[in-house]
N, C-alpha and C positions, 0 to 999 in steps of 0.2 A: 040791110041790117035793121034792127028792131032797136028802138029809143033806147038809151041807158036807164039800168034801174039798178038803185042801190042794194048794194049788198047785203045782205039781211042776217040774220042768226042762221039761217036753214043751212051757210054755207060752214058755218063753226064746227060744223063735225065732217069734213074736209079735210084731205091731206092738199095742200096748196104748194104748187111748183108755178114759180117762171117759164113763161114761153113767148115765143113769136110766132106770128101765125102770118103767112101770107097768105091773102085771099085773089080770086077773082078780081079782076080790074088792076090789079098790081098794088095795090093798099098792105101794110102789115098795120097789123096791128100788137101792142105787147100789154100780157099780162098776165095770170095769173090760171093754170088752169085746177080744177076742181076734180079732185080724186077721190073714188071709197076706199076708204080704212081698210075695207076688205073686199077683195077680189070676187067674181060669184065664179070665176072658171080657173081660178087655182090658186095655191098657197098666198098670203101675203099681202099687201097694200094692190088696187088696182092703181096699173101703167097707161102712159098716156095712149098706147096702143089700144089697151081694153077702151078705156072711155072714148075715142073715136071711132070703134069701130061695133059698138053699144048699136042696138038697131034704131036708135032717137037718133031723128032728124039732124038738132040743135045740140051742142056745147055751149056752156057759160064761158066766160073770159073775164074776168074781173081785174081793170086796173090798180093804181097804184091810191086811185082816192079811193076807192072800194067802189067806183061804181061797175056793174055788171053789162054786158052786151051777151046774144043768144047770135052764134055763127052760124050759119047751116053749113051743113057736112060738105054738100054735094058745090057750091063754092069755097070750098080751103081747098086751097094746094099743099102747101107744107105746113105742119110744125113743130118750131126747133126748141131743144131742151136740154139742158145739161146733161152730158151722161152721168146716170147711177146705175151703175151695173151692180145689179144684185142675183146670184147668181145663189137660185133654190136647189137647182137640182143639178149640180155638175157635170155627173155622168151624161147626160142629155146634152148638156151645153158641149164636152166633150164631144160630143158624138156629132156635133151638127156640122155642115160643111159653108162655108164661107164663101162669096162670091161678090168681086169688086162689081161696080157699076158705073159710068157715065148715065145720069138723066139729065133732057132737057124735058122743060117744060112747056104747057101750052102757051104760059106767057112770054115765052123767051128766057127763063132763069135756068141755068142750071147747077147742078149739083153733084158731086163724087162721092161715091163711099162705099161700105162692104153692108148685105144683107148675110143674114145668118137666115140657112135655108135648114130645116129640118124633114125636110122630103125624102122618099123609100130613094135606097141607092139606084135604081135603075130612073131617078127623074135629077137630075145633076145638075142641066143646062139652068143657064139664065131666065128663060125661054121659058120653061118648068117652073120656074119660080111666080115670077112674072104675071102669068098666067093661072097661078095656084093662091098668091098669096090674097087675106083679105085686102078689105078698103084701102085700108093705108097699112103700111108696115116703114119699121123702123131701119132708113140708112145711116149707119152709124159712120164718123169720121173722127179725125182727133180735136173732140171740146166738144164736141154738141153731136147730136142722135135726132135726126129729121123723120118726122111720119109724113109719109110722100100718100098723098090721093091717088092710088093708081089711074083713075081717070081723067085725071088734068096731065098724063105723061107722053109728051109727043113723040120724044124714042129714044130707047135705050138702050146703051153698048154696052155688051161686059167686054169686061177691062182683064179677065183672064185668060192666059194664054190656053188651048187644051190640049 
């Protein structure tokens, strides 16, 4: 990790969300993550899935006293955030199909939850997804929505029957 640096103005035109981030080594850390007002790949405020999976390295996290830390991507495993389900486009969200998951992790943690997969109907499987989805994508459960690092995922079971 990179020394704390105070939080500055630059971060003032930010939409700022709560999170916890688990990193590499088994460390979490919690704070605050840094969002644009607007999205560059669709309607509305950028989600934490857009800002993690941005082709920069590094995220900011900024605590509780305003000091800042710069995470690199490629050590987080997960992070966790309140669900805001904002739902642009319905018919799409309609449309997408749903797929529980069991993951464990390379550290040993694991986690439950459903991925909303929007894949052509002949790609279904968990497997399909898995294999399709970016960096991180969002496991959602009841109270909080995980962006899982596909590459810290040691293996995972769907949990639906076919």
């Amino acid at each position: 990790m990179t020394s704390p640096e105070s939080a500055s103005r630059t971060w003032s035109s930010t939409l700022q969300i709560r999170a916890q981030v688990l990193v590499a080594g088994g460390r979490t850390i919690d704070g605050f993550l840094h969002l644009l007002p607007v999205a560059s790949s669709h309607s509305g405020p950028e989600t934490p899935g857009d800002l993690l999976n941005r082709t920069e390295q590094f995220f900011p996290l900024t605590d509780e006293s305003g000091d800042t830390v710069f995470l690199a991507k490629e050590q987080t495993l997960v992070v966790t955030v309140a669900p805001t389900l904002s739902i642009h486009d319905p018919d799409r969200f309609n449309a997408a199909r749903n797929i529980a998951l069991s993951l464990e992790m390379v550290d040993g943690s694991a986690f439950t939850g459903t991925v909303v997969s929007e894949l052509p109907p002949d790609r279904t499987r968990a497997l399909d997804y898995l294999n399709h989805a970016a960096g991180f994508f969002a496991l959602l459960s009841p109270g909080e929505i995980r962006y899982v690092n596909r590459g810290h995922i040691r293996l995972a079971t769907p949990l639906d029957r076919p």
